[in-house]
C-alpha positions, 0 to 999 in steps of 0.5 A: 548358864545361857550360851550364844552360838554362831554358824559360820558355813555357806550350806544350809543343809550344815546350818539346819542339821547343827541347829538341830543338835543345838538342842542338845545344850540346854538355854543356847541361842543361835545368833545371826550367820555371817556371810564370809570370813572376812565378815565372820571374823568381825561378827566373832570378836563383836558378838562374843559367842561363846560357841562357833562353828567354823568352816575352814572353805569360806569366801574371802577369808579362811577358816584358819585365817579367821583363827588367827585374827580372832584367837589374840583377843577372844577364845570361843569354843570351836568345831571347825567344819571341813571338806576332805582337805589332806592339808587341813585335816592333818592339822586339825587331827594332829592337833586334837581340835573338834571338828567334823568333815562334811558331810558328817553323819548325825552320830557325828555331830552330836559327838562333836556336840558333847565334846562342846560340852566338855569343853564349856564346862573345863575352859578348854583351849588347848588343841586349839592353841595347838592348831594355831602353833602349827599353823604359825609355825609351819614353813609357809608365810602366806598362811602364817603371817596376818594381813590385818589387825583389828583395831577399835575406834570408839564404839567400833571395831574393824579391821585395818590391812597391814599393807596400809600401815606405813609403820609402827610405833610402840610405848611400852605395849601401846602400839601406834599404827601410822597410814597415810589417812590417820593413826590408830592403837592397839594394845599388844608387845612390838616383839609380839606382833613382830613375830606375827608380820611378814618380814619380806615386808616388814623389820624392825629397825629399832626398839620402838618401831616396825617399817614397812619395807615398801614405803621406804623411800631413802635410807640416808648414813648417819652417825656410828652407823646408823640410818636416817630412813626416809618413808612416804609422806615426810615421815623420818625414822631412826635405824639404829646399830643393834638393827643394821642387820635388818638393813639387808631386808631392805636391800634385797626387796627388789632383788 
């Protein structure tokens, strides 16, 4: 079977000696390197290579980060490449993930090569579904929420900033995504992505659809206790009983 690869580091020096090793698995073909996170997340999920080494230190966007944006739609097989981090290499040692720390000795490398073998040959992700329940996990928002969703248009894929998005609309596992320029789709459960946005900023406010919480702009009683909420640009939303809850949300916003 031939194989892609893709470097995702801003050292040459960890570029050539991971080219090197690459030789090691047989009818591997190293694609073009992306110049940053932001761009290596694209460049993952457009070229689908089947092997990715990952830096955790890159500009722009995190190698963690780029985990999260990848991880719902592709899983390659990865080594994630750091400097000595107590933060990061707590995660990736508690949870088993390949992955060297700079600067790694050739020994090591070709470890971690044969552990890409291994890999390869069962469909092995499981400490990397570990890592990503950390870090999803864990008690700080600004790792674990996304700030953005892919989405594909056409023939093309991007990005889109949740800041942007005015609300989501769900049918059944269809979600709209409304911004002030147009509307786009993406597949996945509301209950699911709800899970993965920061609720300082966004809540649900019934069965179909997620605000967010900074384009509203009234919020108007209605009948049996529910709320008319009015957002920017003219959009008219329902707030039901089973989420009034959620209305102290908004209220405490600008607390």
């Amino acid at each position: 079977m031939n194989y892609q690869a893709i470097i995702v580091d801003d050292e040459q020096l960890t570029h050539q000696a991971i080219h090197r090793s690459l030789n090691q698995l047989p009818a591997t073909q190293l694609l073009e390197s992306p110049s940053d996170g932001a761009e290596a997340a694209l460049h993952i999920l457009r070229h689908r290579p089947e092997i990715v080494f990952l830096s955790i230190q890159l500009p722009r966007l995190d190698g963690f980060s780029v985990l999260k944006e990848v991880w719902l739609h592709y899983q390659p097989c990865l080594v994630f490449l750091t400097v000595p981090d107590s933060y990061v290499q707590q995660h990736l040692e508690t949870s088993g993930a390949n992955h060297l720390v700079k600067p790694f000795t050739t020994m090591q490398l070709q470890q971690a090569i044969g552990r890409v073998k291994t890999d390869l040959a069962q469909q092995n992700h499981r400490e990397v579904d570990q890592l990503l329940h950390n870090l999803l996990s864990e008690g700080q928002p600004s790792r674990a929420y996304i700030k953005r969703l892919l989405v594909k248009d056409q023939r093309k894929m991007f990005f889109i900033k949740v800041d942007d998005i005015l609300y989501f609309d769900a049918d059944g596992n269809y979600i709209t995504l409304h911004t002030a320029k147009r509307n786009y789709t993406i597949y996945e459960s509301l209950t699911q992505l709800e899970q993965r946005l920061d609720p300082a900023d966004f809540t649900r406010i019934n069965r179909s659809y997620i605000v967010n919480l900074n384009y509203i702009e009234e919020l108007e009683s209605y009948f049996n206790g529910e709320y008319l909420v009015r957002l920017v640009g003219g959009h008219c939303l329902k707030w039901t009983r089973f989420y009034r809850d959620n209305v102290k949300a908004f209220l405490s916003k600008d607390t």
